[in-house]
C-alpha positions as CSV (number, residue, x, y, z in Angstrom):
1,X,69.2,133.7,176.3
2,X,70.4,130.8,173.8
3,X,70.5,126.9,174.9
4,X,73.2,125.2,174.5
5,X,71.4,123.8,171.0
6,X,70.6,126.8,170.0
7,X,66.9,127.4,171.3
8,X,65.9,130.7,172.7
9,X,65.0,129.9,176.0
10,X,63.7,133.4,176.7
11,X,61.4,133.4,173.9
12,X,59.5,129.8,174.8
13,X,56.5,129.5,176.2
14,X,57.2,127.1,178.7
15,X,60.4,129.0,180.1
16,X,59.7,129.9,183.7
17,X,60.1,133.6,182.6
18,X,56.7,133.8,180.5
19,X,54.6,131.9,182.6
20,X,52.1,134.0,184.5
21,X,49.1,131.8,185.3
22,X,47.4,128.3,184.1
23,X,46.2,129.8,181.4
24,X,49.8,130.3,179.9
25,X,50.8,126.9,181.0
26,X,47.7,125.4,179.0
27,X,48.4,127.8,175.8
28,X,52.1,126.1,175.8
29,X,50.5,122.5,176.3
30,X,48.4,123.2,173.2
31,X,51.1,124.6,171.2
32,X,53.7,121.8,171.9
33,X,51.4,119.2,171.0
34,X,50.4,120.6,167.6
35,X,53.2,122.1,166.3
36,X,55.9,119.6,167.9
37,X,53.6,116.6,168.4
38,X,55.4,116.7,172.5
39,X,52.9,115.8,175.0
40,X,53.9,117.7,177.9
41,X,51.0,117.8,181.0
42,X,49.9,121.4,181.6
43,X,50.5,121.1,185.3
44,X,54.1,120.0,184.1
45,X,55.1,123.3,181.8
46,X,57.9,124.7,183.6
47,X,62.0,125.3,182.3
48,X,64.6,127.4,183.8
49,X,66.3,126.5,180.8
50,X,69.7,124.1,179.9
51,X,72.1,127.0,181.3
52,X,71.2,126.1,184.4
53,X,73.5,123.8,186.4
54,X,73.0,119.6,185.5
55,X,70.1,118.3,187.0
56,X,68.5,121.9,187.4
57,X,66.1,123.9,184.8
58,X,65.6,122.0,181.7
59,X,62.0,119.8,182.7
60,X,61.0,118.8,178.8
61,X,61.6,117.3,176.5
62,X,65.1,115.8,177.8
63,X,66.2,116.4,181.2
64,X,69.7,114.5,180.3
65,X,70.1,116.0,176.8
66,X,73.2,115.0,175.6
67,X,73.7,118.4,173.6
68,X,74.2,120.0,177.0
69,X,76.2,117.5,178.4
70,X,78.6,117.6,175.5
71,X,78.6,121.6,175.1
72,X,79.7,121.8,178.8
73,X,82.1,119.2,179.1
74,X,83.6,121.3,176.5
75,X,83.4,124.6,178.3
76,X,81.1,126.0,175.3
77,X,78.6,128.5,175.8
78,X,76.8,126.7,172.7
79,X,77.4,124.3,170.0
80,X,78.1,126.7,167.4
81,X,81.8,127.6,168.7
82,X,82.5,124.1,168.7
83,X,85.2,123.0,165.9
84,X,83.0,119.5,165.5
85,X,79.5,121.8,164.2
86,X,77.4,120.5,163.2
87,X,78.5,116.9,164.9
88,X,75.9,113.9,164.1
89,X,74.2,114.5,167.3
90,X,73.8,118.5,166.3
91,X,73.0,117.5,163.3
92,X,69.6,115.6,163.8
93,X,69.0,117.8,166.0
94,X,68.9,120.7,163.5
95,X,67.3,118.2,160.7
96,X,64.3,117.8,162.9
97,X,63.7,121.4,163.8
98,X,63.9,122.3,160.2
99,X,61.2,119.8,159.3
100,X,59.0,121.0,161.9
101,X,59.2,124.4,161.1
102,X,58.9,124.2,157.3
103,X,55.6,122.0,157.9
104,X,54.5,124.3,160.3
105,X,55.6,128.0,159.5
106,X,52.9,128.6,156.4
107,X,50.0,127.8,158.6
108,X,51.1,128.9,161.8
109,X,49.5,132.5,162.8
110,X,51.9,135.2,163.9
111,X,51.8,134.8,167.7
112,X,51.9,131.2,167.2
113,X,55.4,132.0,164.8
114,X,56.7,133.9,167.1
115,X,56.2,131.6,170.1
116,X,57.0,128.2,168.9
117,X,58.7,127.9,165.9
118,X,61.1,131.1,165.6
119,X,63.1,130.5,169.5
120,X,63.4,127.0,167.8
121,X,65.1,127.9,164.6
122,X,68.1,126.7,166.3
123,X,70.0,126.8,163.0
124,X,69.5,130.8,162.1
125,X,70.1,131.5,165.7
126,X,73.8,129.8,166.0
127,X,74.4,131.1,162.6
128,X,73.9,134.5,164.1
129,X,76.0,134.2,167.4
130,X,78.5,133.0,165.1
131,X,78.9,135.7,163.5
132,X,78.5,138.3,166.4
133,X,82.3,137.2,167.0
């Protein structure tokens, strides 16, 4: 399940889906603090994710992201089949998680990859739909 931005919603640790206890909520805490400096409360990790209806789903770290706004007031299922990509907003957006990843991918162990920084590649992962056309 891709986000509007490009984040695999299915593969976070905070999405509703792969929560089974506190324990999980506290293991997502942790990791979005180190590898994404967000402070989000343990009590608070919860997402239905963006494809949810406004208002609904999406808890951190924007409940009124702007890429989601924009992608469905365009009718696009994400920003990648949009003839503006990457648009300034997209843009940053995809600056950002590049930085984090670099800095974080060589000293991040595998589950660690695998939960926070790969469902965030959001560039690889619209490059891909892309070219499922």
């Amino acid at each position: 399940m891709m986000a509007r931005c490009g984040f695999q919603c299915d593969r976070c640790p905070m999405f509703d889906g792969n929560i089974k206890d506190q324990k999980d909520r506290a293991v997502a805490s942790a990791g979005w603090r180190h590898y994404w400096n967000l402070s989000v409360p343990v009590n608070d990790v919860r997402c239905k994710g963006c494809l949810e209806p406004r208002g609904e789903g999406y808890e951190y770290p924007d409940k009124a992201c702007k890429i989601k706004v924009c992608a469905e007031d365009k009718k696009l299922d994400h920003c990648g089949q949009c003839k503006d990509y990457p648009c300034s907003m997209m843009s940053q957006r995809l600056q950002y998680c590049d930085m984090v990843i670099e800095t974080n991918l060589a000293r991040a162990n595998d589950s660690d990859r695998a939960k926070f920084l790969e469902p965030f590649d959001a560039r690889k992962n619209i490059d891909v739909a892309r070219n499922m056309k």
